[in-house]
C-alpha positions in Angstrom: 54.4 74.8 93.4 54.4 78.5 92.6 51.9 79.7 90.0 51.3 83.1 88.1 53.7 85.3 86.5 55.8 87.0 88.6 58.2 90.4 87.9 61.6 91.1 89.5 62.4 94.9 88.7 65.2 96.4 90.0 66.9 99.4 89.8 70.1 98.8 87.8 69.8 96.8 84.3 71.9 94.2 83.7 74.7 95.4 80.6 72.4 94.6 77.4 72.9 90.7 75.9 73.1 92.0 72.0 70.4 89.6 71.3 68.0 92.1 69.4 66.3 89.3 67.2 62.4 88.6 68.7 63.0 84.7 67.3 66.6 84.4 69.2 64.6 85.6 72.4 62.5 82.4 71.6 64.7 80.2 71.0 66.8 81.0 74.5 63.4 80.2 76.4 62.7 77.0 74.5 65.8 75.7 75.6 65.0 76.6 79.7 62.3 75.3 78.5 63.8 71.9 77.5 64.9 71.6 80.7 61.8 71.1 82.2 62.5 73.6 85.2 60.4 71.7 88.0 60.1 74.6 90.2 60.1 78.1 88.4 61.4 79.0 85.1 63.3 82.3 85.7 64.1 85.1 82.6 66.8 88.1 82.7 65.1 90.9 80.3 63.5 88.8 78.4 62.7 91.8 76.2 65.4 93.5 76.5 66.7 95.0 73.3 63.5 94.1 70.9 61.1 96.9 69.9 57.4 97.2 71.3 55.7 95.0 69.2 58.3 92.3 69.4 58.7 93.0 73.3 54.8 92.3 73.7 55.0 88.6 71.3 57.5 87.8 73.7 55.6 88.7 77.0 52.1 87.3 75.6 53.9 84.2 75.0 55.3 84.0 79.2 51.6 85.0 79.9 50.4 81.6 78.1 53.2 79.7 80.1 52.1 80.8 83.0 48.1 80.1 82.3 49.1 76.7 81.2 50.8 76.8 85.2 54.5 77.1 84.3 55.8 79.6 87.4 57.9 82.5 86.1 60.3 84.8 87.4 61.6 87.2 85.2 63.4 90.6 85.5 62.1 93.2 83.2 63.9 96.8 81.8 61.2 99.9 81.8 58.5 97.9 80.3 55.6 99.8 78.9 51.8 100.2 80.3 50.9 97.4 77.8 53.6 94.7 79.3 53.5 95.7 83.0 49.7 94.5 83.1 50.8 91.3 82.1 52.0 90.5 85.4 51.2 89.0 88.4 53.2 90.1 91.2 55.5 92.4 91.4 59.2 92.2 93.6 60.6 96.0 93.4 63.8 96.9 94.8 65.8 100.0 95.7 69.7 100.4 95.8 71.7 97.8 97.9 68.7 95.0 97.2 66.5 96.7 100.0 62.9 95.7 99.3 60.3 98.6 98.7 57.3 96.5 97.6 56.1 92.7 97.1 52.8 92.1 96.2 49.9 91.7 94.0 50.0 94.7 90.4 46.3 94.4 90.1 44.2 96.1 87.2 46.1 99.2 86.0 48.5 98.6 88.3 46.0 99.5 90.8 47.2 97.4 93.9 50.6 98.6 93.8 49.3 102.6 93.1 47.5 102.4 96.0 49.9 101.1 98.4 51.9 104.3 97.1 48.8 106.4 97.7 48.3 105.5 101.3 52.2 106.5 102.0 52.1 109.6 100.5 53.1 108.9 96.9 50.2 109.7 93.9 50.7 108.7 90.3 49.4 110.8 87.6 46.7 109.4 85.5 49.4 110.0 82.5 52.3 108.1 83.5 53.3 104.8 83.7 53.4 103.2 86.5 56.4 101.1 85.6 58.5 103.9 85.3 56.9 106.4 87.8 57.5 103.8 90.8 61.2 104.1 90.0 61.5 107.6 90.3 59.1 107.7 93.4 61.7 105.7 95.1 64.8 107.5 93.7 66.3 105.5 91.4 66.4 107.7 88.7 67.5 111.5 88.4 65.1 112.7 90.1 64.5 112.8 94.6 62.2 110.3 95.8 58.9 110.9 97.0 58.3 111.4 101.0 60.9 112.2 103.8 61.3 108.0 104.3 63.2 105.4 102.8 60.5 103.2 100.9 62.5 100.5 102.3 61.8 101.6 106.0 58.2 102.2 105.0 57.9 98.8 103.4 59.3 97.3 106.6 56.6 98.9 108.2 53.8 98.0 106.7 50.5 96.2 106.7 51.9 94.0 103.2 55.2 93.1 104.7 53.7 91.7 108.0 50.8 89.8 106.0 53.7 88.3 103.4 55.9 86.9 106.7 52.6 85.8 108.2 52.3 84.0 104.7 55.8 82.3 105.1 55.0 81.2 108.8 51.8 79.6 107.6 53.6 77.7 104.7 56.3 76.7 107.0 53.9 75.2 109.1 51.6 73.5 106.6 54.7 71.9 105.3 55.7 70.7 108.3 52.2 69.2 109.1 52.3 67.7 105.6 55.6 65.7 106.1 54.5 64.5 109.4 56.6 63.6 111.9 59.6 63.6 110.6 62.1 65.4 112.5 62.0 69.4 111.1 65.7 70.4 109.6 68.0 72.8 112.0 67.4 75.9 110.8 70.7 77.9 110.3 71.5 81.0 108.9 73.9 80.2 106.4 73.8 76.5 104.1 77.7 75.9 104.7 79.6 75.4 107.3 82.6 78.6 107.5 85.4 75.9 106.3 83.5 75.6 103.0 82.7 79.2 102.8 86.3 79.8 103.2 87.7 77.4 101.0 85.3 78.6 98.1 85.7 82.1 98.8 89.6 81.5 99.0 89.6 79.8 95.7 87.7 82.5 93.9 89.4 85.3 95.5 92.9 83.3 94.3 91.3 83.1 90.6 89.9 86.8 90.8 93.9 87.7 91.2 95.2 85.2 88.7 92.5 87.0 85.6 93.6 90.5 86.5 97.2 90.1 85.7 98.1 94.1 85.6 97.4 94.5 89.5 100.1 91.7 90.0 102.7 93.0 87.3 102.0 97.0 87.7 103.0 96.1 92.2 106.0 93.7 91.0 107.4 96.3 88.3 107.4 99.2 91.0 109.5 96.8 93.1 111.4 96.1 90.8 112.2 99.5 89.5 112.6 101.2 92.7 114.9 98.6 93.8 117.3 98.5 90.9 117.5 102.3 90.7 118.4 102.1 94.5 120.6 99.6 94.3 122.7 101.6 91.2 122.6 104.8 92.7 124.9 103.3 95.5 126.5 100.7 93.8 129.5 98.6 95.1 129.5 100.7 98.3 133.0 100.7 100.3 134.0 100.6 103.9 134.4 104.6 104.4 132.9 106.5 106.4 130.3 107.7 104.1 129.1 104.6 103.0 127.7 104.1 106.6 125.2 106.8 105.7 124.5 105.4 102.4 123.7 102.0 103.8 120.8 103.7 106.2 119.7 105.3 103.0 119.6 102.4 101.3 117.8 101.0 104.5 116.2 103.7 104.9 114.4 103.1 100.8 112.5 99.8 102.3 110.0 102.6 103.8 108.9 103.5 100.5 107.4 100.1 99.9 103.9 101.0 102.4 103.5 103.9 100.4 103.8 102.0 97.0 101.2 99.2 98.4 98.6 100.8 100.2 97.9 103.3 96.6 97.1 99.5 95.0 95.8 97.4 97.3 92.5 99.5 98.8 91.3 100.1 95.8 91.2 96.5 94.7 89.8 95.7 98.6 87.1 97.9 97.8 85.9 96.6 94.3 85.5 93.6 95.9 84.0 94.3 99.0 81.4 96.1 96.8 80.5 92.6 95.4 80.9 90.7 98.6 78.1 93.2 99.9 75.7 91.8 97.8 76.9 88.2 98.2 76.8 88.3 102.2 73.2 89.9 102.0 72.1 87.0 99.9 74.2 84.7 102.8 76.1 83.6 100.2 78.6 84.0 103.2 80.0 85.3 106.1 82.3 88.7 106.2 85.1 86.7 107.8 86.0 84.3 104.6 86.3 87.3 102.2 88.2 89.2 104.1 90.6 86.4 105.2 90.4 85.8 101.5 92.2 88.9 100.5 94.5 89.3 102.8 95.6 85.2 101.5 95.0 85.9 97.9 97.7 88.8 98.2 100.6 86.7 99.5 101.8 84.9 96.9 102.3 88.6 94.7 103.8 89.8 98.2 106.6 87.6 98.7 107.1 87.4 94.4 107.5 91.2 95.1 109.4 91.0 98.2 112.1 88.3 96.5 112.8 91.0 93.4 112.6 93.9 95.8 115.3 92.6 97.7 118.0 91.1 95.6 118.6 94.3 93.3 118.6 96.4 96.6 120.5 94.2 98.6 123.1 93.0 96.9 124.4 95.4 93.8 125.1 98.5 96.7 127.0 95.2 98.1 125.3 94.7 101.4 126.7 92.5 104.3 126.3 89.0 102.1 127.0 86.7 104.7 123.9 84.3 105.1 122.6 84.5 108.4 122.5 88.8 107.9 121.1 88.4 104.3 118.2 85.7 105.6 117.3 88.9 108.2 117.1 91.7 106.3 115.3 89.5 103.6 112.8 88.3 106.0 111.9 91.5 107.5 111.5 93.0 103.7 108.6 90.0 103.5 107.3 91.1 107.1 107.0 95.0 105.6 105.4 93.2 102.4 102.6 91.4 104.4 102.5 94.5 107.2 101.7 97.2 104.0 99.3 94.7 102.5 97.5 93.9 105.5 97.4 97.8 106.4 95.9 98.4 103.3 93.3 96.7 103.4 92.9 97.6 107.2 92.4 100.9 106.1 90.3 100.3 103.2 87.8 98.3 105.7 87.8 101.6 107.8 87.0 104.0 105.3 83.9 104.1 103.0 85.7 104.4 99.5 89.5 104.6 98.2 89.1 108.3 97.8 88.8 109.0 101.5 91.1 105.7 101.9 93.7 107.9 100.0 93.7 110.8 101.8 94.6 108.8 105.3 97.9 107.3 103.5 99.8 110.8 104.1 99.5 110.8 107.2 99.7 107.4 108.5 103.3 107.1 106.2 104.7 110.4 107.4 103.7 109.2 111.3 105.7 106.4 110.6 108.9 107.9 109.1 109.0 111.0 111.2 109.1 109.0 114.7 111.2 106.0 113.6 114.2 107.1 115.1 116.3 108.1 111.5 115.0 111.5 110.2 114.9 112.3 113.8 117.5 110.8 115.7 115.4 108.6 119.4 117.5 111.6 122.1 116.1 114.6 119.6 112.8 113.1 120.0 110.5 115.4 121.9 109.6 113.0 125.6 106.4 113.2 125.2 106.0 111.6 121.6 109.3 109.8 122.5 108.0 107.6 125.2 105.3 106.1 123.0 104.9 107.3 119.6 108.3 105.9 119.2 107.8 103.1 120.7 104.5 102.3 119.0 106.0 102.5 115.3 106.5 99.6 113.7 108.8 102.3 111.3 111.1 101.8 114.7 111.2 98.4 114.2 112.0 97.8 111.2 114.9 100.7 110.7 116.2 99.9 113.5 116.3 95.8 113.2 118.0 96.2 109.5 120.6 98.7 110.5 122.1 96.9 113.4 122.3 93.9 111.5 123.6 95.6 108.3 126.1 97.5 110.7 127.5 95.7 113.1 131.0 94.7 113.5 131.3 96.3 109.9 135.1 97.8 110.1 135.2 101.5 108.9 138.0 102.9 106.9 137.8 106.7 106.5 138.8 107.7 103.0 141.6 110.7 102.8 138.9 113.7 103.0 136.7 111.9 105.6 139.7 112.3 108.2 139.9 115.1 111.1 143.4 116.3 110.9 145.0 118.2 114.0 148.4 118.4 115.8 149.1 116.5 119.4 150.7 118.7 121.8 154.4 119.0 121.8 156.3 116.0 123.1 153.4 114.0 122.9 152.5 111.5 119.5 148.7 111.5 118.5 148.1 107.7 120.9 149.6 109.2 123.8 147.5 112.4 123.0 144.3 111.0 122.2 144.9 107.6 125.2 142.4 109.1 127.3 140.0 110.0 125.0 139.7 106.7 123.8 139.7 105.0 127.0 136.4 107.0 128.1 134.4 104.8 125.4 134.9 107.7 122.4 134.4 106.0 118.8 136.5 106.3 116.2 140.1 105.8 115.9 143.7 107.5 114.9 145.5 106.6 111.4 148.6 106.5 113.3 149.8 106.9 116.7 153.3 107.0 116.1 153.2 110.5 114.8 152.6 114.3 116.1 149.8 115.5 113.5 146.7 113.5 114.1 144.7 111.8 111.2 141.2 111.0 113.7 138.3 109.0 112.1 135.1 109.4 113.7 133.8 105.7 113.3 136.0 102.6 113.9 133.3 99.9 113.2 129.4 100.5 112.6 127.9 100.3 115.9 129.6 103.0 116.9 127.6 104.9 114.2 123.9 103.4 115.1 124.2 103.4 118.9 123.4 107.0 119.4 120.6 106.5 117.7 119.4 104.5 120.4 119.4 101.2 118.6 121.3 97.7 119.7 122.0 94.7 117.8 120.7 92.3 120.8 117.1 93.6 120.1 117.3 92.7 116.6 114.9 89.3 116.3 112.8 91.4 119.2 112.4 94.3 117.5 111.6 91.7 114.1 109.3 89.8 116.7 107.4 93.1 117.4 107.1 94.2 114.1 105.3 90.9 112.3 102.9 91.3 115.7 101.8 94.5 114.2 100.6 92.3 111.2 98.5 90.7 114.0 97.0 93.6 114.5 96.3 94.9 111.5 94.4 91.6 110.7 92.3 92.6 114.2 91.4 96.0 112.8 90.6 94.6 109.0 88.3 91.6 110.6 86.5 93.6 113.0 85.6 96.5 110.1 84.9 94.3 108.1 82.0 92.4 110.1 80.7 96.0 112.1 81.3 98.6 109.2 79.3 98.3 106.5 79.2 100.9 103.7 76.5 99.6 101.3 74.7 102.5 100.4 70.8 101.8 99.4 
């Protein structure tokens, strides 16, 4: 059984409670008190809120609980000279729950002032201790004291090796007390990893579910983007034109990394700031929260990818037979899950979404420069040809949406879209253009009965996309290779997040 009255400061108050009434205070303690707390009795700013006078009724009244040999464990805001004598022991921590001290006050605060003294760090007579440690150690505006981190100093110390030989010695006592009974494995964490991820997956779910605008703000960009797409080329035709509207149209799925990655590493990174201060506690492991967000975002990814896809898929009136639209719909839900997963990739790798922000550029301009569109796979300079290229999952999915949007898709040139010239005399325009034709040449002649030639550059799709360097047979390869770069992204966001940690003390 613990005895005395011990203190818990730390360097960051808890938001105030609004109860400012001394006999509300009372009335909160009686009922923890009602309880019968068989261990410790622990208080959050008990005083917090009250004025001096009230603060000290409140803190004289602990003091009799703990003479009478209730244990308590309370937390206290910038108490006064008057209060901090009251108690026992004192646990002070720094930024990111590093310990600086734990130990015995003393008279005047005495104990702890001296441990300061003998590292370097005196208190004048006139302050108060309580609020002079804090700024010693940094935590308010001003530097700390001494070239070290108090924490490292602590770790050092004479007090920190004494309180672990204290635990050792209880440890064993208590084993000597129970006998021999067989001594409990000792394990680092009090769950097994399923549980952990089960409970971390379940809050993580209900996090998402009670901040509604992250879901609706990513589902009406997806929305909006799509339907403006999909009525800027709507009812598209067979001509020749429309070939290059449909890799436009294509060509918009790009967008969607660029829309995800500015919302999801900003939400990875408000909650990796709390799951710092769970996993140091060993609430958990880093493996269950971060396989937690990346599960927690797939039901808003494929809600997102469904109304992304039917406003830009089928008012521009893309290829609507099933086995092309279950494609190109299922590699929209690939680029969903590959953009979420490379958010938060990202935001493992980078210490805020500030710098976070500033990699986006250029990882979404990588992608769409060396895909193969804006710069056709032949005009490709070798030496970023032969793996940049190749390494894009960009590449992939251009590449497996066009051939399957374009192929076998009959074109019809329009009037203006034809190349008009005259066969040479004697000769009609199929005779004319016989060899041409023969050698593998696209395209193909309005009429070939006739002397004045009406050519059209494209007689079905593929002969549009082939010099591009794509081909339809690599389709569910090149779809294959894409979702493995979801593997791979879930590689990089594991391993950061169990080696990187950017807690700052």
């Amino acid at each position: 059984m613990l005895s005395g009255f011990h203190l818990l400061t730390r360097r960051f108050s808890d938001p105030e409670s609004g109860l400012a009434v001394e006999q509300r205070k009372r009335v909160t303690i009686g009922v923890e008190l009602a309880a019968k707390p068989e261990l410790l009795l622990f208080l959050d700013e008990p005083t917090s809120g009250l004025d001096s006078q009230s603060a000290f009724n409140i803190v004289r009244f602990l003091r009799k609980l703990a003479a009478a040999g209730q244990a308590i464990l309370c937390t206290i805001h910038q108490p006064n000279s008057a209060l901090f004598e009251n108690f026992d022991r004192l646990l002070l921590l720094q930024r990111g729950g590093q310990c600086v001290y734990f130990g015995d006050i003393g008279k005047d605060a005495h104990a702890l002032l001296d441990y300061f003294h003998r590292h370097g760090a005196d208190c004048p007579p006139s302050a108060n201790p309580a609020e002079w440690m804090l700024d010693a150690i940094g935590a308010g505006s001003t530097h700390r004291i001494g070239d070290r981190d108090w924490a490292d100093v602590w770790a050092d110390s004479e007090e920190f090796a004494r309180v672990k030989r204290d635990i050792v010695n209880i440890r064993e006592s208590r084993i000597s007390e129970v006998g021999s009974a067989e001594p409990m494995e000792q394990k680092e964490y009090a769950t097994p990893m399923s549980f952990q991820i089960k409970k971390v997956v379940k809050r993580q779910n209900l996090s998402f579910w009670r901040t509604p605008n992250y879901g609706f703000t990513r589902l009406f960009n997806h929305v909006i983007i799509a339907l403006l797409t999909g009525l800027m080329y709507l009812q598209l035709d067979n001509s020749r034109s429309s070939l290059q509207y449909r890799v436009f149209i294509i060509f918009q799925v790009t967008v969607l990394p660029a829309l995800i990655l500015a919302q999801v590493e900003p939400k990875y990174a408000i909650a990796r700031m709390i799951s710092f201060r769970e996993q140091m506690s060993k609430a958990y492991k880093t493996f269950p929260f971060a396989l937690s967000m990346v599960i927690a975002e797939m039901p808003y990814s494929i809600l997102c990818a469904v109304f992304f896809f039917i406003p830009i898929y089928y008012i521009p009136g893309l290829n609507s037979a099933s086995s092309r639209a279950g494609y190109q719909f299922l590699i929209v839900l690939i680029t969903e899950v590959f953009s979420v997963t490379l958010g938060q990739a990202i935001a493992a790798l980078t210490p805020t979404p500030f710098i976070a922000s500033y990699c986006n550029p250029f990882v979404i301009i990588i992608f769409a420069l060396f895909c193969g569109v804006t710069i056709p796979k032949p005009l490709i300079p070798k030496f970023w040809r032969v793996w940049l290229y190749e390494l894009n999952p960009f590449t992939r999915l251009i590449g497996g949406m066009i051939v399957t949007e374009l192929h076998q898709r009959s074109v019809e040139c329009t009037a203006g879209e034809f190349n008009v010239f005259n066969a040479p005399q004697g000769q009609t325009c199929g005779e004319y253009m016989e060899d041409f034709f023969a050698s593998g040449a696209p395209g193909y002649i309005a009429d070939n009965a006739t002397s004045v030639c009406r050519y059209c550059a494209y007689k079905v799709g593929d002969q549009f996309y082939q010099p591009l360097g794509y081909e339809f047979d690599n389709r569910w390869r090149d779809l294959g290779i894409f979702a493995a770069f979801i593997a791979s992204n879930l590689v990089i966001l594991f391993a950061a997040a169990k080696y990187l940690n950017f807690n700052r003390r």
